[in-house]
C-alpha positions as CSV (number, residue, x, y, z in Angstrom):
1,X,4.8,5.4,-23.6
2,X,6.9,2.8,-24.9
3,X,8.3,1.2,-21.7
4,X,5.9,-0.2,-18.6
5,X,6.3,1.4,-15.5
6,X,5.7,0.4,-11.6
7,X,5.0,4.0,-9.5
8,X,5.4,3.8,-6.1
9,X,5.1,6.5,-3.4
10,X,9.3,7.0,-3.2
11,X,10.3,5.3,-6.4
12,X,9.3,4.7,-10.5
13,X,11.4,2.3,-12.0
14,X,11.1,1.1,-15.8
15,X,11.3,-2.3,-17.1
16,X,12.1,-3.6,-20.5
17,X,11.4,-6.9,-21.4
18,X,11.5,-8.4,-25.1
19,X,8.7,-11.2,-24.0
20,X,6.9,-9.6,-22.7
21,X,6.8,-6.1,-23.5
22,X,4.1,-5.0,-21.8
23,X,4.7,-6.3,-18.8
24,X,4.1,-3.5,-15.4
25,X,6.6,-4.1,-13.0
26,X,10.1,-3.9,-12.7
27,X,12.6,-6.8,-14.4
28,X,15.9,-5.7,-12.8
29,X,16.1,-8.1,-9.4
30,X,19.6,-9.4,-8.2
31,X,17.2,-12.4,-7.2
32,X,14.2,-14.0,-9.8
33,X,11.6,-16.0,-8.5
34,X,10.6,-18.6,-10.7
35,X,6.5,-19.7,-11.2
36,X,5.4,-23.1,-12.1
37,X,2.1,-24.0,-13.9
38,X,0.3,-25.5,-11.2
39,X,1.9,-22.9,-8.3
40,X,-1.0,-21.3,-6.4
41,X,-0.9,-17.5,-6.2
42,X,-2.7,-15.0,-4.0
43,X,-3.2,-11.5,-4.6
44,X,-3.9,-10.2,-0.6
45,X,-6.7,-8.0,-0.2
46,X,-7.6,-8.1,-3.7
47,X,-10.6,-5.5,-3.4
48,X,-8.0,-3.0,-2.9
49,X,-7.1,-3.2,-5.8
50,X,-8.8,-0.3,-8.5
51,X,-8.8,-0.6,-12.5
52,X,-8.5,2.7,-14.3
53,X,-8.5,3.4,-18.0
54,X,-6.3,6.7,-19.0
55,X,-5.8,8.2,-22.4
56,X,-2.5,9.8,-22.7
57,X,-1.4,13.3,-24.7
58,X,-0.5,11.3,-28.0
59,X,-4.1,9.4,-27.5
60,X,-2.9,6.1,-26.5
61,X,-5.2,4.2,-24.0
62,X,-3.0,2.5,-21.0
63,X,-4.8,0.5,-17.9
64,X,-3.6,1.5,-14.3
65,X,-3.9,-0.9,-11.5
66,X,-4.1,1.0,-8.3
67,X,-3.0,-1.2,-5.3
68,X,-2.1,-0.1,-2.2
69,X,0.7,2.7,-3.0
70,X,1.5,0.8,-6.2
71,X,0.5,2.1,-10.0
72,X,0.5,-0.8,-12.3
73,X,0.4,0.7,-15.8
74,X,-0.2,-1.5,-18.9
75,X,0.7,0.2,-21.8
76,X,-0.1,-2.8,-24.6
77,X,-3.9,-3.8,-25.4
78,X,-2.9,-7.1,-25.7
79,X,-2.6,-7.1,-22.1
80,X,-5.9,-5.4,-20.9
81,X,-7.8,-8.6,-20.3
82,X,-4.6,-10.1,-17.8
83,X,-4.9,-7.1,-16.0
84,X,-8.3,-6.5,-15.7
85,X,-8.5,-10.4,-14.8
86,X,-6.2,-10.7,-12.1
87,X,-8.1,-7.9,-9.6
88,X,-10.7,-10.7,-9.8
89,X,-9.1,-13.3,-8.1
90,X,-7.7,-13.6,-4.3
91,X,-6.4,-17.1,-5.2
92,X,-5.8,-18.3,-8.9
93,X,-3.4,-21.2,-10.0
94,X,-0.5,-19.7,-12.1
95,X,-1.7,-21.9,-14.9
96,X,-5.3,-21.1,-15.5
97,X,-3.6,-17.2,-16.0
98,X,-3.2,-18.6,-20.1
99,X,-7.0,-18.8,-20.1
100,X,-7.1,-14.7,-19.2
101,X,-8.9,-12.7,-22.2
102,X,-8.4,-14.4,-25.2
103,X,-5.4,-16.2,-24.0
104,X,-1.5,-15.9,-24.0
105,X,1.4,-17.9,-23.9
106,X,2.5,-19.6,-20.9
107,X,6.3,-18.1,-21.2
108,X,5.0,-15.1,-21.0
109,X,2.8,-14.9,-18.0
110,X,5.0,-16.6,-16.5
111,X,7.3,-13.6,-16.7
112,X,4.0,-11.2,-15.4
113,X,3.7,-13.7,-13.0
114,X,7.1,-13.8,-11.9
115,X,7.4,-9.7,-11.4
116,X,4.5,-9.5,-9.6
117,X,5.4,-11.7,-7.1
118,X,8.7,-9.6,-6.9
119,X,7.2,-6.5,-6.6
120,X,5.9,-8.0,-3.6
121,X,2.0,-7.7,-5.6
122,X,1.6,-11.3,-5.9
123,X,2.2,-14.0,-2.8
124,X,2.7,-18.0,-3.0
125,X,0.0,-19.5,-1.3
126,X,1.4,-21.4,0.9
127,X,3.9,-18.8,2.3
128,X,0.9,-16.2,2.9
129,X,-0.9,-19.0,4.6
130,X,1.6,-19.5,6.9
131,X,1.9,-16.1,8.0
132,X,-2.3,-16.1,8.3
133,X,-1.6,-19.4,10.6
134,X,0.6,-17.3,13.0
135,X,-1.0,-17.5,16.5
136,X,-4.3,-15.5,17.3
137,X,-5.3,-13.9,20.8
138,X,-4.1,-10.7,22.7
139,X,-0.9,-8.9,21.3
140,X,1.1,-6.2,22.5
141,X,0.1,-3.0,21.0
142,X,2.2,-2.8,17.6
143,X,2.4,1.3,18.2
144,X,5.3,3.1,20.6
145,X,4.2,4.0,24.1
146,X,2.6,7.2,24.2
147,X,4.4,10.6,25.1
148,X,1.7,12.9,26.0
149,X,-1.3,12.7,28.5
150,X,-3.2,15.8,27.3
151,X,-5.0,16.5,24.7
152,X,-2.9,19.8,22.5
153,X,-3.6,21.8,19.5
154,X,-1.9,23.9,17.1
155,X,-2.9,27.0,19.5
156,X,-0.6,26.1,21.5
157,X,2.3,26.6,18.7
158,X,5.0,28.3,20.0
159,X,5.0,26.3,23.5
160,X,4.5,22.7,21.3
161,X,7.6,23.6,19.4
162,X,9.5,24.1,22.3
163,X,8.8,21.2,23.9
164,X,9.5,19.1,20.3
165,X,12.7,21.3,19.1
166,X,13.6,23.4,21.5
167,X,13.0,26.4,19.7
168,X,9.2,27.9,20.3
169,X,7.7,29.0,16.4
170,X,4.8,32.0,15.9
171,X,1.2,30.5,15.1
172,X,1.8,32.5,11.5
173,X,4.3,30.3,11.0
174,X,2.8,26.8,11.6
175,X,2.3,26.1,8.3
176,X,5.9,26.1,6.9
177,X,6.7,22.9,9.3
178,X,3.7,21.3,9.6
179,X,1.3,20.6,6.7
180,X,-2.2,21.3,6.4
181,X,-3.8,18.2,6.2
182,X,-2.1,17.1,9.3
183,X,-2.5,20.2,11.4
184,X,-6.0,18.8,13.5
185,X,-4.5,15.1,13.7
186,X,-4.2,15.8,17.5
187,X,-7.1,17.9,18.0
188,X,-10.3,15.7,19.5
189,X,-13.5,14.7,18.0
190,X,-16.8,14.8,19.1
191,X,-16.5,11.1,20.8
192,X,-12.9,12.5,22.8
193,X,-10.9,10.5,20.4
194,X,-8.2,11.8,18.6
195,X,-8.6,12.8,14.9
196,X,-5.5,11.5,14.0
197,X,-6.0,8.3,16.2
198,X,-2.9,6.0,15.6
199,X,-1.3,8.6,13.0
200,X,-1.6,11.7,15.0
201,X,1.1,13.8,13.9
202,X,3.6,14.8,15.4
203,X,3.7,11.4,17.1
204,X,4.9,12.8,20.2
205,X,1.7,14.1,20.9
206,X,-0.4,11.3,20.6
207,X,-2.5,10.0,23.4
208,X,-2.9,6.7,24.3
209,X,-6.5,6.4,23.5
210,X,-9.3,8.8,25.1
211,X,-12.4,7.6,24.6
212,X,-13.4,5.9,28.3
213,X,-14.3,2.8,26.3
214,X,-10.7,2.0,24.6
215,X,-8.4,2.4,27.3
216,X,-6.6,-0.6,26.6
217,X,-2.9,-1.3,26.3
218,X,-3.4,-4.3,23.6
219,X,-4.9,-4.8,20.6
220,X,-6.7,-8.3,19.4
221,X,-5.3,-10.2,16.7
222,X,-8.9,-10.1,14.2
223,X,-9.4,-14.2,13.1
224,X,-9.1,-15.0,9.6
């Protein structure tokens, strides 16, 4: 692979750069950001973030960065350490990024530097602090109300189906409009909660909450 690449879950875009060639993430914004030396950087949730080493058909080695539902693909050696440096810090100056490995040229991290934080990877400190500073306490419940008071399953296809489409659907058939992997999201666990919880699918079905203990309409904002 000659070109970097940035894999998301509904896009993969290529970037070419001439400075920095290896770069993983996408050069073709309307709007650049622009990094200073002494601009301090976060990387959010930084554990998140998983380093995998992949040989490829022709038998060139590439470093993926896993992070959240991005794939950060290195395909230059050069650029290993950088990669394999920055899941190690939540909070790094922009600077001390030329000291990665055996070091690089600030021009050129500056332009890593610069597409991460596009990509939306990478934060400016103070702007992610400010959002962390937002007030704390009891907060309305980020998920719609809830539709449905009983608990459902799948055995109940037919008359489900009528109630979400209007047109009832044979068990044999669930399958075909539901996938697998989602077909006990409603069902209940051994505690009365549902399996799905807050991603039961199809929403619609979704119960408030039905464990006796979490009955509650709001959720608490956890402290930082």
């Amino acid at each position: 692979m000659d070109e970097p690449t940035v894999k998301g879950m509904e896009s993969s875009i290529e970037a070419i750069l001439q400075e920095a060639s290896g770069c993983p993430v996408d050069a073709m914004h309307t709007q650049r950001v622009s990094v200073e030396v002494d601009d301090a950087l976060v990387l959010p949730k930084h554990k998140r973030m998983v380093t995998q080493y992949v040989t490829d058909k022709s038998g060139v080695t590439e470093l993926h960065l896993h992070y959240d539902e991005k794939e950060i693909v290195f395909d230059e050696s050069a650029l290993f350490a950088f990669g394999e440096t920055l899941t190690k810090y939540a909070r790094f100056v922009a600077g001390t990024a030329t000291d990665w490995g055996n070091g690089y040229e600030w021009p050129r991290v500056r332009e890593l530097l610069e597409q991460l934080i596009e990509e939306g990877i990478l934060r400016r400190a103070e702007e992610y602090q400010s959002e962390m500073d937002s007030p704390q306490g009891d907060w309305p419940s980020p998920l719609p109300a809830t539709q449905s008071t009983v608990a459902r399953t799948w055995f109940d296809c037919a008359s489900i189906m009528r109630e979400l489409t209007g047109h009832p659907l044979e068990l044999s058939y669930l399958e075909f409009v539901v996938p697998l992997s989602r077909v006990a999201h409603m069902a209940l666990d051994a505690e009365g909660r549902q399996v799905g919880e807050a991603n039961v699918f199809p929403p619609q079905l979704r119960l408030l909450r039905t464990s006796l203990e979490s009955r509650a309409t709001s959720y608490r904002r956890p402290l930082r």
